[in-house]
C-alpha positions, 0 to 999 in steps of 0.5 A: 931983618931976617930971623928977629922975633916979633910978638904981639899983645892978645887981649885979654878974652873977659869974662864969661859969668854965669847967668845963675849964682854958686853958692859960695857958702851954705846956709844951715839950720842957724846960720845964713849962706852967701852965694854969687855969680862966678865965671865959668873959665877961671871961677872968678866972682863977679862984683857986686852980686853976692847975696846972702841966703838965709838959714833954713831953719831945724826940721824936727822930728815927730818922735824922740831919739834915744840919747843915752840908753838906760841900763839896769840901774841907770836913768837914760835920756831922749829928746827931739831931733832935728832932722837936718843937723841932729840939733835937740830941740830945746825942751823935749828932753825926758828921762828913761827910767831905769830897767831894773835886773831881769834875772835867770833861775839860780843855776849851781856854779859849784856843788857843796860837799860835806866839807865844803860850801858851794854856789850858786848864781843867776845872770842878768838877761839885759845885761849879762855882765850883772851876776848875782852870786849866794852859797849853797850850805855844806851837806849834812850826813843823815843819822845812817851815814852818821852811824859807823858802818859794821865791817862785813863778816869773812866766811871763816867768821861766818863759820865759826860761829855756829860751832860756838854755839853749838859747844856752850848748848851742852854745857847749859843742858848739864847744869840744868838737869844733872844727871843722877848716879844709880847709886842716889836712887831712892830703895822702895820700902816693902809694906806688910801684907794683912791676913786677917787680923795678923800682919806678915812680913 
């Protein structure tokens, strides 16, 4: 009959394995794998040929790992690593001793008055979020800053005080020694003169 389809059944084509298995699921330090043959069109596993593949077992470092740094105040820890899957071998755990402050010079934060208090500080090198702080007591005067300053004399001031001076001296000299009137002189006294054994006048 003219035009009618015909179809025809293809075999299936099989399977095509591998000749080497594929590691299904990998083997880790603990636990064991699985691994079989596949086909190379569609992946399928061939029957019967899984197997198992044991673990591999931890490979341990030879030096320890640091697992919580210390810090200033705080004991850290390390142990030993395994190389493959960072597990920690059972046993080798050790604490790190704390650092303890390594602290800087004391540097003045804020300078101290006469009125009021200042500070100082130092910062922690291993950590500069530690900072000590202490006062810096007030200032205190000396006797000379303590004793009230004289005010500076003016020129006038300067001036006057010569003239003052020089008014007062007189007066003192006038009472010291007087002066005596011409009338207050003593009279001098006429002694009689001898002429042999008579006395004149």
């Amino acid at each position: 009959m003219d035009g009618a389809t015909k179809t025809e059944e293809i075999p299936a084509a099989g399977h095509q394995w591998n000749e080497k298995a594929t590691v299904d699921q990998a083997a880790t330090c603990e636990s064991a794998g699985s691994q079989s043959i596949h086909c190379a069109v569609c992946d399928a596993r061939k029957e019967g040929t899984e197997e198992e593949i044991p673990a591999t077992g931890h490979k341990w470092n030879t030096e320890a790992t640091v697992d919580k740094a210390a810090t200033c105040e705080a004991t850290g820890i390390k142990s030993i690593h395994c190389k493959v899957c960072g597990a920690i071998q059972e046993g080798t755990e050790e604490d790190l001793p704390a650092l303890g402050h390594k602290w800087s010079e004391w540097t003045v934060s804020k300078e101290a008055t006469y009125d009021m208090e200042g500070e100082e500080q130092r910062i922690c090198a291993n950590d500069p979020s530690h900072v000590e702080t202490r006062v810096i007591e007030k200032k205190v005067k000396s006797a000379e800053e303590s004793e009230p300053q004289t005010p500076p004399q003016t020129e006038s001031q300067s001036s006057e005080k010569p003239e003052t001076q020089a008014s007062t001296q007189p007066e003192t000299q006038s009472q010291e020694e007087p002066e005596r009137s011409p009338s207050l002189k003593p009279k001098r006294r006429s002694l009689p003169k001898q002429k042999g054994n008579q006395m004149f006048l």
